[in-house]
C-alpha positions in Angstrom: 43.8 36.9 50.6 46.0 39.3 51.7 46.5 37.6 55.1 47.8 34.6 53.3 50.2 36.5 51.1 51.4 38.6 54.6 52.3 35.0 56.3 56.0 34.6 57.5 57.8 32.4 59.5 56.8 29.4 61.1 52.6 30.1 60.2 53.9 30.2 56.6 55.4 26.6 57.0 52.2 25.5 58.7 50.3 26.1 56.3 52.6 25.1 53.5 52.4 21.9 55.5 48.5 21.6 55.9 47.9 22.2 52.1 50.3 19.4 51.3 49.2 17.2 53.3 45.4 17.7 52.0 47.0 17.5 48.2 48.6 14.5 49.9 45.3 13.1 51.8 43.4 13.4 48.4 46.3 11.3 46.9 45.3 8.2 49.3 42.0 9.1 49.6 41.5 8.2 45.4 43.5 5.3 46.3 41.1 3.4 48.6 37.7 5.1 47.2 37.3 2.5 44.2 38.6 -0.5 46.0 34.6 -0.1 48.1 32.8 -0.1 45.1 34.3 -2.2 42.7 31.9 -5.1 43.6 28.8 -2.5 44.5 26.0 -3.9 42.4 24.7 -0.5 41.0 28.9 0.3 40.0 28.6 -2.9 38.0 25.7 -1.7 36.6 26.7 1.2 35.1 29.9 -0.3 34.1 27.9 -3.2 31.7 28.3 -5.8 34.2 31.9 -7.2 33.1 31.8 -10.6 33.3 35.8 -11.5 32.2 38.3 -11.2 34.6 40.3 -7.8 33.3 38.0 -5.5 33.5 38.2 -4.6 36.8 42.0 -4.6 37.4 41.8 -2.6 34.2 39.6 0.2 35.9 42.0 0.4 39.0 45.4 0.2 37.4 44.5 2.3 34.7 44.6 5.0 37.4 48.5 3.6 38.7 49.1 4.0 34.5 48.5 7.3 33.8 50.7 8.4 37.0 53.7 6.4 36.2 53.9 7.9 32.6 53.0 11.0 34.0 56.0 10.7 36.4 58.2 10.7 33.7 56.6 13.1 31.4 56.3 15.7 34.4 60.5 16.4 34.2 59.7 18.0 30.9 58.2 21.0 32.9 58.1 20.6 36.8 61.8 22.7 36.7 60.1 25.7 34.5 56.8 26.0 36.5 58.2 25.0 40.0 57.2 22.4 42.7 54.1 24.8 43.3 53.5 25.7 39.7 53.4 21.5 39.5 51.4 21.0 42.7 48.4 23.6 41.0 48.2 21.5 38.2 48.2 18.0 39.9 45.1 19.1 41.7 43.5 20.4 38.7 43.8 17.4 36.9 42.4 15.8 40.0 39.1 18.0 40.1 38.9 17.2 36.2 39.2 13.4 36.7 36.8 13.3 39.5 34.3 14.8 37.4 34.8 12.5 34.8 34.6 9.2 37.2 31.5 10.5 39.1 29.5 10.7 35.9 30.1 7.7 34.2 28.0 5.3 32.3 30.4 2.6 31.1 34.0 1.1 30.7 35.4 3.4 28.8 34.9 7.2 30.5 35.6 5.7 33.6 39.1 4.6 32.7 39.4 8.5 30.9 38.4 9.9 34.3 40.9 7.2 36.2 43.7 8.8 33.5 43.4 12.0 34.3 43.3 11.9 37.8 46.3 9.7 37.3 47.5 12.2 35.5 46.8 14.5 39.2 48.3 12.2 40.9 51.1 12.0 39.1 51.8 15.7 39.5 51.3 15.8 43.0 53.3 12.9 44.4 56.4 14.1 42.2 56.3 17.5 43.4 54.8 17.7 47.0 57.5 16.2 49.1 59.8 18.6 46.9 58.3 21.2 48.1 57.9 20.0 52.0 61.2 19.6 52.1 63.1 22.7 50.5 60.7 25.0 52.7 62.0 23.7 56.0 64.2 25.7 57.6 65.8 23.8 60.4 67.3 20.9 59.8 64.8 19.0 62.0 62.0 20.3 60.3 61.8 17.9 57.3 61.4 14.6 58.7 58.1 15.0 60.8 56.6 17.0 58.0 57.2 14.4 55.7 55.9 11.9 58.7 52.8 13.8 59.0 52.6 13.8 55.1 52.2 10.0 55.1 50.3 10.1 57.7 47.8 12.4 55.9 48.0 10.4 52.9 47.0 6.8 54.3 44.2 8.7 56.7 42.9 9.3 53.1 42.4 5.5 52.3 40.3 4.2 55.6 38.3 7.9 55.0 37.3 6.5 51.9 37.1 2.7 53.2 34.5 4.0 55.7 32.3 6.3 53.2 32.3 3.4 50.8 30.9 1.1 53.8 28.4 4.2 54.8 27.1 5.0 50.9 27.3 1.3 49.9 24.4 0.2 52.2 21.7 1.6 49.9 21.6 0.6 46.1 21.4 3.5 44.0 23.5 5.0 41.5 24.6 8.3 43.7 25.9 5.3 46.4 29.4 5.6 44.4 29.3 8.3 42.3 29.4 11.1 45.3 32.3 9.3 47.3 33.9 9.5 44.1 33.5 13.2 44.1 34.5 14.1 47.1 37.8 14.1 46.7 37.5 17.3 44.6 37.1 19.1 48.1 40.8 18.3 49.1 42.0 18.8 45.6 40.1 22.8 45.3 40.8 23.6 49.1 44.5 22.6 48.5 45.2 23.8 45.0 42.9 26.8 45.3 45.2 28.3 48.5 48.6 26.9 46.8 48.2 29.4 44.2 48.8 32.5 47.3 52.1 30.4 48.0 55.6 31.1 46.7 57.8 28.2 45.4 61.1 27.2 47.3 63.8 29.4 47.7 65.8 26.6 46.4 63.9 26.9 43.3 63.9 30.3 43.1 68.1 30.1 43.4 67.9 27.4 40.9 66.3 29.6 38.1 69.3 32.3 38.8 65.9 34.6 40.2 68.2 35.7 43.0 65.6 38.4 44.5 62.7 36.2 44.8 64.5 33.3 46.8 65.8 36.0 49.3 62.3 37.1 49.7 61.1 33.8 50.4 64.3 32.8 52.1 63.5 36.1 54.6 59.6 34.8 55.2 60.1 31.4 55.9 63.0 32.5 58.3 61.1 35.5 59.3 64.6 37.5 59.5 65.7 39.9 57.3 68.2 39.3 54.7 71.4 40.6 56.7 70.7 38.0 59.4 73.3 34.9 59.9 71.1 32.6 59.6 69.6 33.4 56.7 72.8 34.2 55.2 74.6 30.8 55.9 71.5 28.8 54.4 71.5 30.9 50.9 75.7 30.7 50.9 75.0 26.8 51.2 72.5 26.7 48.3 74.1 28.4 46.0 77.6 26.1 47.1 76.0 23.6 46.3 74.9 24.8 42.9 78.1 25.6 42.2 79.8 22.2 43.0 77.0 20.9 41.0 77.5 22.6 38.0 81.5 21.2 38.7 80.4 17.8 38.9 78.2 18.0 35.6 81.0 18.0 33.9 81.6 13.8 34.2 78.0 12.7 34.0 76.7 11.1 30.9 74.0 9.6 29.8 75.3 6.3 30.2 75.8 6.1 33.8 72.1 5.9 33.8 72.1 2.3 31.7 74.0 0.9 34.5 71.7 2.5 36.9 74.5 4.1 38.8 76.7 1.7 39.3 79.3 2.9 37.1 79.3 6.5 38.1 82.5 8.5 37.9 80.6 11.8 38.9 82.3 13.3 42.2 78.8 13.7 43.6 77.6 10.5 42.6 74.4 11.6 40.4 73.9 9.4 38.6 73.7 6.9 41.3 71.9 9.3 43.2 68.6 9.3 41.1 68.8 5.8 40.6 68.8 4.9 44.0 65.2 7.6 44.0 63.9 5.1 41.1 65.0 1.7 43.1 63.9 2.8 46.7 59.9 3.8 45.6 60.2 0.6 43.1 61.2 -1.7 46.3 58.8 0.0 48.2 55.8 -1.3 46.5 57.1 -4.5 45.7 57.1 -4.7 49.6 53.1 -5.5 49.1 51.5 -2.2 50.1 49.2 -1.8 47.5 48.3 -5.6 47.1 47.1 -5.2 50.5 45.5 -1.9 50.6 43.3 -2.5 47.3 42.7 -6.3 47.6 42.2 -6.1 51.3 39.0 -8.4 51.0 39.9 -10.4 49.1 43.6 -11.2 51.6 41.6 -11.6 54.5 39.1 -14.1 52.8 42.4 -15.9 52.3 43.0 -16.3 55.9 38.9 -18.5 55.7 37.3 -16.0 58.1 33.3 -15.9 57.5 32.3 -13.0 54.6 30.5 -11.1 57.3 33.7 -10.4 58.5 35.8 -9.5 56.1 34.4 -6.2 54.9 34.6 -5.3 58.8 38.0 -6.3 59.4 39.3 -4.5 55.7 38.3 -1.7 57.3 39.5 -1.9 60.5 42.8 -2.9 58.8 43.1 0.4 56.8 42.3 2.4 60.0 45.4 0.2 61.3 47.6 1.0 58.9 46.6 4.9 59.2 47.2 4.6 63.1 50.9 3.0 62.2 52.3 6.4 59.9 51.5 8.5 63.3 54.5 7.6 66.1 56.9 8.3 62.9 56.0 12.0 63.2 57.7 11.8 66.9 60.5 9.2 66.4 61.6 9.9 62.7 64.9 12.7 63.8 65.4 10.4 67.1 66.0 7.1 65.5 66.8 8.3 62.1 65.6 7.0 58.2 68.6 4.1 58.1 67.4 2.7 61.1 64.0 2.4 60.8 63.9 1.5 57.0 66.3 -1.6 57.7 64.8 -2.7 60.8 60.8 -1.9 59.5 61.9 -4.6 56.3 62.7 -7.1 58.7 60.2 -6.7 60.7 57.9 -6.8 57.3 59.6 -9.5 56.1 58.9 -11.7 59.7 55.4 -10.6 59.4 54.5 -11.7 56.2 56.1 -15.2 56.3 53.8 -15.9 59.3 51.1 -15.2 57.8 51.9 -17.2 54.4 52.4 -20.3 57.0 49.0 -19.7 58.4 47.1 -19.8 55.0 49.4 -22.2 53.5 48.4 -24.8 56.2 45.9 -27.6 54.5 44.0 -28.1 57.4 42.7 -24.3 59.2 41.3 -23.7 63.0 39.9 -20.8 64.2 43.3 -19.9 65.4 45.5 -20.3 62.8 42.4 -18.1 60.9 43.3 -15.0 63.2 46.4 -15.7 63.8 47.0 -14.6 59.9 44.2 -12.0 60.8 46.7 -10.7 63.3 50.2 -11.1 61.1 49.1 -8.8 58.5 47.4 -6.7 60.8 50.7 -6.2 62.4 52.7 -5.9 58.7 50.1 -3.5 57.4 51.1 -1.6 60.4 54.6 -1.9 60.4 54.3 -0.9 56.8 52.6 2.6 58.0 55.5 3.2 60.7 58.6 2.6 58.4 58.3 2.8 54.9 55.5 4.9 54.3 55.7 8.7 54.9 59.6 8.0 55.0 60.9 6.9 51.1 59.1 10.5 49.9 61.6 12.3 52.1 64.7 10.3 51.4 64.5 10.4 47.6 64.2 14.0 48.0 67.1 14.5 50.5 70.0 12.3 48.2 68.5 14.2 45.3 71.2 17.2 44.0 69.4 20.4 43.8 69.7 21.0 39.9 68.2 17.4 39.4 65.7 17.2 42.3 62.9 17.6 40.0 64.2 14.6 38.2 64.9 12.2 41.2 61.2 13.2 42.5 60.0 11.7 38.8 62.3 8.8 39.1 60.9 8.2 42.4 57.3 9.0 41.5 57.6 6.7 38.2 59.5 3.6 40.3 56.4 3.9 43.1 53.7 4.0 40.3 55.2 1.3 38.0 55.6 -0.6 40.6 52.2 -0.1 41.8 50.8 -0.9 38.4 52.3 -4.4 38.1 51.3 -5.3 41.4 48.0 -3.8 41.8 47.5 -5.6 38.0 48.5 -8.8 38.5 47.8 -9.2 42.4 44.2 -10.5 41.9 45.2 -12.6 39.0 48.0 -13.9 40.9 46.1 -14.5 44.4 43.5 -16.4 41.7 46.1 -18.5 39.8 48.5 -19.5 42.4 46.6 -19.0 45.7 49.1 -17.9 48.8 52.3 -18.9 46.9 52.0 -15.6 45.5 53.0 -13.9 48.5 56.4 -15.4 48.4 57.0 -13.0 45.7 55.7 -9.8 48.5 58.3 -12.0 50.7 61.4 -11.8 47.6 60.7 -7.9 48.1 60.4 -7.3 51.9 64.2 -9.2 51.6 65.8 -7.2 49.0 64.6 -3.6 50.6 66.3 -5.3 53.6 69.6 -5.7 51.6 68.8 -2.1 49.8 68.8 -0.1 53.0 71.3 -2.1 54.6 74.1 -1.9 51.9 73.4 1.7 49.9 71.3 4.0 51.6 73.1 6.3 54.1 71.8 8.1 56.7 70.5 11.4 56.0 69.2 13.1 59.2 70.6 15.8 60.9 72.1 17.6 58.0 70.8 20.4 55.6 69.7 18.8 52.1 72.9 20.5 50.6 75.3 18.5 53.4 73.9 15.2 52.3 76.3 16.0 49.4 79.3 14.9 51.6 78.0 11.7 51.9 78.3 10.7 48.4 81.0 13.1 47.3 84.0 11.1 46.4 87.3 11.6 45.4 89.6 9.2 44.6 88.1 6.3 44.6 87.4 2.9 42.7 83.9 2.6 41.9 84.0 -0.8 43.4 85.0 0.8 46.9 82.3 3.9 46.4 79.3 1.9 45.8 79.7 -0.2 48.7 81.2 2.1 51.6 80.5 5.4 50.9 77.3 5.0 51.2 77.4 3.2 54.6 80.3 5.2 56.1 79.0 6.4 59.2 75.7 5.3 58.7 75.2 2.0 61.7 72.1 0.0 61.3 
């Protein structure tokens, strides 16, 4: 182990970056493993063989639960342990709840073993992109890391999709319980070597423990601590404290009832976080999740034959994997603005396609694949813009001082988001047939209206820059909330 702890430079990033992405990877990985088993006849088995109609969506969004309260809860202590500190504990949780899942024998411990890996997940998606981002040193380091992150994360939902299809062809009661288990590799490889880490130097500034975020600040630069470089990024850090602690001084409590809108904060904090709570909230409204765990069940919509539709799930996931990879090379050239506004759009046009196609009364072959195609295409454009993307830019308009706290307003908008949907999709989809997509539609428009009228654009600047774009003067609130954010932004 002492060849991790001697690691500098960029081999230290790498392989900051390889164990959050398998942290992340496990993260998607428990999000597609129950969706191939839910209907396995030796699953229903042991579950009692529920009959009623809740059941079910109570197993899988018992799981979305536990990590939106844990989102919340995890401010209370992801400052005094650290983003790594959190990151440990997230996959501990994880190993815990696997365990709990893969032995079950009814209802009730496999909803405890769905809460505590929740309760994982929870950790983990509030504190990994954290972490990404405050250990890249160059300025263009933070969006393909983050690209590669989501990238890594929905690889982890067809990896499951096809171990399900692989262990689901024979009947028995290991055909679910080990693909539930796997996921503790990722979650012991990755939280096992996070423990020879250090935290952020950001984090180590943060706590006033000055030494320790030079020492970190010198390995990840892998320049001593006289050197320019490393000298102008800590003067910037602890500027930005410092202005910070200034702008403290207006923020109340109260700003946060109005969600930001009436902020009189110079740096806009307020604002700030809510905008990390409304972006991740958006995001799943959008119809991810819907699609990803009730993938069979939208593509029996479209009246293909049954035979098909388990392929063609699959072959969707794998699709929507295969989007999240040309943002890793395009993210820093076109920028997060651009291809947030333009990837709703494109959503947006998607989607109503394919709600004409299944809304038809009278279905051909080709209107059957022509929805086939449409979300094919949406699940995809879904991948490229909005999914390794939204973890990065709640972290990058979050102050320092309250990054831990936009990460959890983030993390708890994405997972109570994801627990209404992922709840009420299937009861929807059985109550009011395709009309409930219009509702998908409502939120592929308003993130088009989000990016387009408050979210600025945040490449090619440090994370302590990106204060500049909110910082205001002397200014109505009526003429901040509309043009700073937009000032040199272009769509």
């Amino acid at each position: 182990m002492g060849l991790l702890l001697g690691l500098r430079g960029r081999n230290l990033y790498r392989l900051m970056r390889v164990l959050c992405g398998l942290s992340f990877m496990m993260y998607g990985y428990d999000a597609g493993v129950l969706g191939g088993i839910l209907s396995h006849p030796p699953f229903l088995q042991a579950m009692g063989n529920p009959t009623d109609n809740w059941t079910i969506p109570m197993i899988s969004s018992s799981y979305t639960l536990a990590a939106c309260v844990t989102s919340l809860f995890v401010t209370s202590f992801s400052f005094r342990i650290g983003r790594r500190g959190c990151i440990i504990i997230g996959c501990g949780g994880a190993i815990i709840g696997a365990a709990i899942q893969s032995s079950s024998y009814g209802v009730p411990q496999i909803i405890v073993g769905r809460l505590v890996t929740g309760f994982g997940i929870g950790c983990i998606s509030s504190s990994v992109p954290t972490y990404l981002a405050e250990t890249g040193v160059n300025m263009g380091d933070r969006g393909p890391a983050a690209a590669l992150n989501g990238a890594l994360l929905i690889s982890g939902v067809p990896l499951a999709y096809w171990i399900d299809y692989g262990f689901t062809k024979t009947y028995t009661q290991a055909s679910w319980r080990v693909p539930i288990a796997l996921q503790c590799i990722f979650a012991i490889i990755g939280g096992g070597l996070m423990i020879f880490m250090p935290d952020t130097p950001r984090w180590y500034y943060a706590k006033m423990r000055i030494e320790e975020g030079d020492s970190v600040l010198c390995r990840l630069h892998d320049k001593p601590l006289d050197d320019p470089q490393v000298q102008e990024t800590k003067r910037e850090i602890l500027a930005a404290m410092e202005s910070e602690l200034e702008a403290n001084k207006s923020l109340r409590w109260t700003q946060f009832l109005t969600m930001g809108i009436v902020d009189r904060s110079p740096l806009r904090i307020a604002r700030r976080l809510s905008m990390c709570f409304w972006i991740t909230f958006i995001r799943e409204w959008m119809g991810v999740n819907v699609v990803v765990y009730y993938s069979t069940i939208i593509l029996g919509n479209t009246g293909i034959s049954p035979e098909l539709v388990t392929l063609m799930a699959g072959v969707m996931n794998t699709v929507f994997a295969l989007g999240t990879i040309p943002l890793i090379f395009t993210i820093e050239r076109f920028g997060r603005r651009k291809i947030m506004f333009w990837g709703a759009v494109g959503l947006s046009i998607a989607l109503l396609i394919f709600i004409i196609m299944i809304a038809l009364p009278h279905q051909t072959t080709a209107t059957q694949w022509t929805a086939v195609a449409f979300i094919f295409i949406f699940i995809f454009i879904f991948g490229y813009s909005w999914q390794g993307i939204i973890w990065l830019y709640a972290v990058e308009i979050s102050p320092l001082e309250y990054r831990h706290i936009g990460a959890s307003f983030a993390s708890f908008g994405e997972w109570l988001s994801s627990f209404l949907t992922v709840f009420a999709g299937p009861i929807g989809i059985a109550q009011v047939g395709w009309r409930m997509y219009l509702w998908i539609l409502v939120g592929d428009l308003v993130g088009c209206a989000f990016i387009y009228f408050l979210c600025p654009e945040t490449g090619n600047r440090t994370l302590e820059q990106v204060d500049e774009l909110f910082y205001v003067q002397s200014r109505s609130d009526k003429e901040s909330i509309i043009k700073v954010p937009i000032e040199k932004s272009g769509v």
